[in-house]
C-alpha positions as semicolon CSV with decimal commas, in nm:
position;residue;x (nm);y (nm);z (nm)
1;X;6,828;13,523;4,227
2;X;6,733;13,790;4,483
3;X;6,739;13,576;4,791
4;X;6,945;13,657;5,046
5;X;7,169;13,317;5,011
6;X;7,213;13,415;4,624
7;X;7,335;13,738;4,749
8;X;7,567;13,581;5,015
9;X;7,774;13,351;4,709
10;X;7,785;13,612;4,464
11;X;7,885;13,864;4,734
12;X;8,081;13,716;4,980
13;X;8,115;14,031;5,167
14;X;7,744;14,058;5,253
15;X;7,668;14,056;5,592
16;X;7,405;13,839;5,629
17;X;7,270;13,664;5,983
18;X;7,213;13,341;5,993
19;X;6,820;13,457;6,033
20;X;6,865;13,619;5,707
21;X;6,940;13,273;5,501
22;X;6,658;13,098;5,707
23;X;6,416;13,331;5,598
24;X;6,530;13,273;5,235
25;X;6,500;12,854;5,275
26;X;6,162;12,914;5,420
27;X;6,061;13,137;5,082
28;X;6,246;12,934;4,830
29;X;6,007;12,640;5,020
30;X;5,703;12,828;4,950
31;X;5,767;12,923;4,601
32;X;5,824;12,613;4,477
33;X;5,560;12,381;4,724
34;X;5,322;12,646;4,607
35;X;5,401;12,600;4,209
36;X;5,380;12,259;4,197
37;X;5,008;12,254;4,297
38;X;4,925;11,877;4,330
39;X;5,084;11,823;4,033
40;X;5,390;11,507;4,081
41;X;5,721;11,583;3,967
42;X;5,812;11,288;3,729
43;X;6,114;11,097;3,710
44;X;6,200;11,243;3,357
45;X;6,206;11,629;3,540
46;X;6,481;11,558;3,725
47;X;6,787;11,412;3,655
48;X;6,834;11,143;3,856
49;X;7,223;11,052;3,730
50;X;7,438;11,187;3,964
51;X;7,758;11,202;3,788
52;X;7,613;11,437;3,494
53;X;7,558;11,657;3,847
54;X;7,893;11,645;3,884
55;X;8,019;11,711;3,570
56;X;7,798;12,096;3,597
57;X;7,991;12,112;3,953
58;X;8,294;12,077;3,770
59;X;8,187;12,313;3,493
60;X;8,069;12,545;3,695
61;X;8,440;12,573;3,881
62;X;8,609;12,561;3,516
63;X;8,406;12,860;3,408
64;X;8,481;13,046;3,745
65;X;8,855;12,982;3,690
66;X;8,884;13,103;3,311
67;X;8,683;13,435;3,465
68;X;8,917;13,496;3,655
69;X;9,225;13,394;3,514
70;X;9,129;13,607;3,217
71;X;9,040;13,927;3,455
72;X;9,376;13,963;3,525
73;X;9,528;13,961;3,225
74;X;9,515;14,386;3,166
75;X;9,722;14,358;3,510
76;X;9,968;14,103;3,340
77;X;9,978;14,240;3,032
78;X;10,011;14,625;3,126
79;X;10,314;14,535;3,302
80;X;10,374;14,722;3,684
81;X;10,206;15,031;3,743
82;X;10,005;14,990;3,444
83;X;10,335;15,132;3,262
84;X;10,198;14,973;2,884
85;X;9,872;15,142;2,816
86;X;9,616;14,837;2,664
87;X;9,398;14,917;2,369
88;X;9,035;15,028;2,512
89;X;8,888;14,782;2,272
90;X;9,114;14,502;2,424
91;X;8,981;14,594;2,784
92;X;8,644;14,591;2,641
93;X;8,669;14,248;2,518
94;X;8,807;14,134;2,820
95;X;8,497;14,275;3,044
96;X;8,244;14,138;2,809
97;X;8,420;13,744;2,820
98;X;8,447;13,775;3,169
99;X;8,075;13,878;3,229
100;X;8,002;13,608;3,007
101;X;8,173;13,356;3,173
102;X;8,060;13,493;3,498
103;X;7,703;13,426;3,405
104;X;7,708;13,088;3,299
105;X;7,885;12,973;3,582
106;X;7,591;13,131;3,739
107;X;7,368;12,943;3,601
108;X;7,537;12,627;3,619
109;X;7,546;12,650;4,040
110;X;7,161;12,792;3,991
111;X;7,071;12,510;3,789
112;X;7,268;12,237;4,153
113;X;7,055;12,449;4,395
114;X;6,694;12,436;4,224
115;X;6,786;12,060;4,067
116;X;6,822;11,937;4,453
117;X;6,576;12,108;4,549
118;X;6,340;11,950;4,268
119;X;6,449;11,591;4,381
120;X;6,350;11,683;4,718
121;X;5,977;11,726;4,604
122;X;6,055;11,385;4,319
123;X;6,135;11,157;4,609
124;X;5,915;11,273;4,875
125;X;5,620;11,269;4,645
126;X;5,656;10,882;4,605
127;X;5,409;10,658;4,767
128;X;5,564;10,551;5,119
129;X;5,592;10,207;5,122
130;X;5,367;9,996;5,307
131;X;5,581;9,813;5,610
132;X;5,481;9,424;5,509
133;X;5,566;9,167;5,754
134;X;5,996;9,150;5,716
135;X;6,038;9,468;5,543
136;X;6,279;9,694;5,645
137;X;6,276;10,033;5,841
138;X;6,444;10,196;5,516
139;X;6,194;10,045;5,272
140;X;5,916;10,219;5,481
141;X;6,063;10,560;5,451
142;X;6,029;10,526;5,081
143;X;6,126;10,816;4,867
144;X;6,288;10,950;5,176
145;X;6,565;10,695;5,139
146;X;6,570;10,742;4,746
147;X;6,640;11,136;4,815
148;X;6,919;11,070;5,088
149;X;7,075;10,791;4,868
150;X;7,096;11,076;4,608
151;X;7,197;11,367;4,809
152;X;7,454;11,152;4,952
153;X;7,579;11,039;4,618
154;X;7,606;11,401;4,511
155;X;7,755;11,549;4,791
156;X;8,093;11,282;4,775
157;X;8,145;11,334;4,425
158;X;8,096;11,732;4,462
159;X;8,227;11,840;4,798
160;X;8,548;11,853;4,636
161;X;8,521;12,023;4,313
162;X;8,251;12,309;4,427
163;X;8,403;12,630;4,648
164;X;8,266;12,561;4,994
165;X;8,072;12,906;4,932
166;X;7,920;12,741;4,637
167;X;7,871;12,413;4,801
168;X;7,719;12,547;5,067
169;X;7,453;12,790;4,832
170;X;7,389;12,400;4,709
171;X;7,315;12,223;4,986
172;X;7,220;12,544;5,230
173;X;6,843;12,501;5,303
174;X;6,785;12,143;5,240
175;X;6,593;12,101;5,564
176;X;6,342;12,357;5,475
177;X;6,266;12,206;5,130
178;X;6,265;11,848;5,255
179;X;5,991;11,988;5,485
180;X;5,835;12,143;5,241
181;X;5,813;11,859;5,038
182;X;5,662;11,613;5,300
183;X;5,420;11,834;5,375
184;X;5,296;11,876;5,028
185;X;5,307;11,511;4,997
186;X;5,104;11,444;5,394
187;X;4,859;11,675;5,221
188;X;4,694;11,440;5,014
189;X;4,459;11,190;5,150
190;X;4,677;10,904;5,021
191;X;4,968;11,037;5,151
192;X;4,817;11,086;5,531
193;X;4,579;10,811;5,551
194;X;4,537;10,467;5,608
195;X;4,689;10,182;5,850
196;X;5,020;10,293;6,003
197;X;5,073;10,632;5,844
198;X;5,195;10,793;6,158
199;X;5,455;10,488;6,187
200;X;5,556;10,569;5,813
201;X;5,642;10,935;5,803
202;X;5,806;10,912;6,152
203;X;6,008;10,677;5,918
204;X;6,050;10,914;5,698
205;X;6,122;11,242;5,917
206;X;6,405;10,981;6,081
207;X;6,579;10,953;5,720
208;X;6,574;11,275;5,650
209;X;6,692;11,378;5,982
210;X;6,989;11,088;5,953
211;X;7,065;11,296;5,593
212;X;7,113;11,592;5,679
213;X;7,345;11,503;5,963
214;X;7,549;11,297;5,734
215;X;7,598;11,632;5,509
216;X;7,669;11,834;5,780
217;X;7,381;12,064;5,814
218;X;7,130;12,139;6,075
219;X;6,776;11,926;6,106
220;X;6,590;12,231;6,259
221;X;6,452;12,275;5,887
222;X;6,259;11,977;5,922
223;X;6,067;12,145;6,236
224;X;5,779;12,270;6,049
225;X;5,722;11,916;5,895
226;X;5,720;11,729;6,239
227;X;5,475;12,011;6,364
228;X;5,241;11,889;6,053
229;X;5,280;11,516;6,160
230;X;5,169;11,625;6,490
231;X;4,868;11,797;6,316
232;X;4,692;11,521;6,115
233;X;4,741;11,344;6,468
234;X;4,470;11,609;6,605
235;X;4,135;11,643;6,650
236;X;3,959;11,879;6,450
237;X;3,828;12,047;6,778
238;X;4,239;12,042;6,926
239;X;4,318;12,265;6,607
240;X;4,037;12,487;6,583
241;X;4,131;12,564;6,972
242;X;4,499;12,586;6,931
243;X;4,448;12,815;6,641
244;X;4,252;13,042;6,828
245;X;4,483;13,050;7,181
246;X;4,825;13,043;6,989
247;X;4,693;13,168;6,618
248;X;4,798;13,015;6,305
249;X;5,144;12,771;6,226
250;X;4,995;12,700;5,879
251;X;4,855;12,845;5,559
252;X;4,449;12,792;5,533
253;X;4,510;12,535;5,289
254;X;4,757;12,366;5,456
255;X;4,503;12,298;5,748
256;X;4,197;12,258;5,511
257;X;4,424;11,971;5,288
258;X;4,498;11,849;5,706
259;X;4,128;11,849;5,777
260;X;4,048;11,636;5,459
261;X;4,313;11,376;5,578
262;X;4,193;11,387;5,927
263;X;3,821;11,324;5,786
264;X;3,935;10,991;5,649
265;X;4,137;10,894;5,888
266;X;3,893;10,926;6,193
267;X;3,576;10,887;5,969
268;X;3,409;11,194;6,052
269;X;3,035;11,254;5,912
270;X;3,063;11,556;5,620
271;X;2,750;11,719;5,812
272;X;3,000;11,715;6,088
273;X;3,336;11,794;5,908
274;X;3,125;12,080;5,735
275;X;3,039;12,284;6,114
276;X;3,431;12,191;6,195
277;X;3,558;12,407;5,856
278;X;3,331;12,685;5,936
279;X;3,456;12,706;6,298
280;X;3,814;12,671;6,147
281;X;3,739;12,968;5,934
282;X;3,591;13,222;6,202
283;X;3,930;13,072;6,414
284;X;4,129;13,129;6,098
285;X;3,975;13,501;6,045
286;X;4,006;13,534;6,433
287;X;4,379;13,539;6,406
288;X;4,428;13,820;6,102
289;X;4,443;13,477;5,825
290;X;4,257;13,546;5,537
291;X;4,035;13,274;5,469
């Protein structure tokens, strides 16, 4: 909860640049692309109904209400000018409801952000679809049309119940965990290789992009994922160079996972992938990485 876009809905008043709340998308990314390993997150971690999403929207505004409805009751009830003095126990009782409601509507627009943010890894860890002869362009993006379909869904039925502060902690970011998640996904061999792969995640980078302008936010999160297309598109000689004239865009095992995808894809010996790693690694080292 000590991201800067936590801080900017619990304290409106925070000056924050726009920087700031990248910076937070980009770490909220990592942490979670990071924890998931390449474990899959299953269908019964998420919770795929979007309505019961809804209903915490609307709970989470209910709860925010009754705070502070029931803050201002000492200023009601002690009449102007605080003229009728209110029993300290009374006052008490009052602070500790209102925490307590506080923090469970907390939780409930916690549990919207990470819950979208969860799908976004669900969906984009599906297999993409293989473009038979007649299918559409939509059934070739796969889970990226699953995730938008959902997104979508949740965004009509919640853009007007949540405070557009609190809307916008939910849906802030997307782009950076959408990239996230396709990258953790292109990292696998099965997700990178094979006939028309390139054709499929353009596919899929084209959804996403299409999403996020139907919810209103920017696509530039989704930079970092079209860099990593380009990637697996490269020779392992083109990315050894360009890490060594313009230094690193990835972690090491983001371009080792690359390199293994690259191996099967242009059927490169492992006596010669082997010399490629090591020269990756002295490029790597070259730059400040550790490797």
């Amino acid at each position: 909860m000590s991201l800067n876009n936590w801080t900017a809905v619990i304290h409106p008043d925070a000056k924050l640049s726009t920087e700031d709340l990248e910076q937070a998308y980009e770490r909220e990314a990592e942490i979670l692309g990071s924890s998931l390993g390449d474990g899959a997150v299953t269908r019964k971690e998420i919770i795929p109904d979007i309505n019961t999403l809804a209903d915490i929207a609307v709970l989470c505004e209910t709860l925010d209400w009754l705070s502070a409805n029931i803050r201002s009751l000492p200023s009601m009830l002690g009449g102007p000018g605080g003229l009728n003095k209110l029993p300290e126990k009374f006052l008490s009782d009052i602070s500790a409801h209102v925490k307590q409601l506080d923090e469970m509507s907390h939780k409930c627009l916690l549990f919207l952000h990470l819950e979208l943010r969860i799908e976004c890894f669900h969906y984009l860890g599906q297999e993409e679809r293989s473009e038979d002869a007649g299918a559409a362009d939509e059934a070739g993006a796969g889970g990226a049309a699953q995730l938008a379909q959902a997104l979508l869904g949740f965004h009509e039925l919640a853009a007007g119940v949540l405070a557009p502060r609190r809307l916008g902690y939910v849906l802030g970011g997307l782009g950076a965990m959408m990239s996230a998640g396709v990258v953790w996904r292109w990292q696998g061999a099965a997700g990178g290789a094979g006939a028309g792969a390139a054709r499929l995640a353009t596919s899929r980078l084209a959804t996403l992009r299409h999403c996020l302008a139907a919810l209103g936010l920017p696509h530039s999160g989704l930079h970092r994922a079209h860099a990593y297309l380009h990637l697996l598109g490269c020779s392992p000689n083109e990315i050894i160079t360009s890490v060594r004239e313009k230094g690193a865009q990835f972690t090491e095992l983001e371009y080792l996972n690359a390199f293994k995808v690259i191996e099967t894809r242009r059927g490169i010996s492992p006596a010669d992938m082997k010399m490629h790693l090591k020269q990756l690694s002295a490029a790597l080292g070259h730059v400040g990485v550790t490797v």
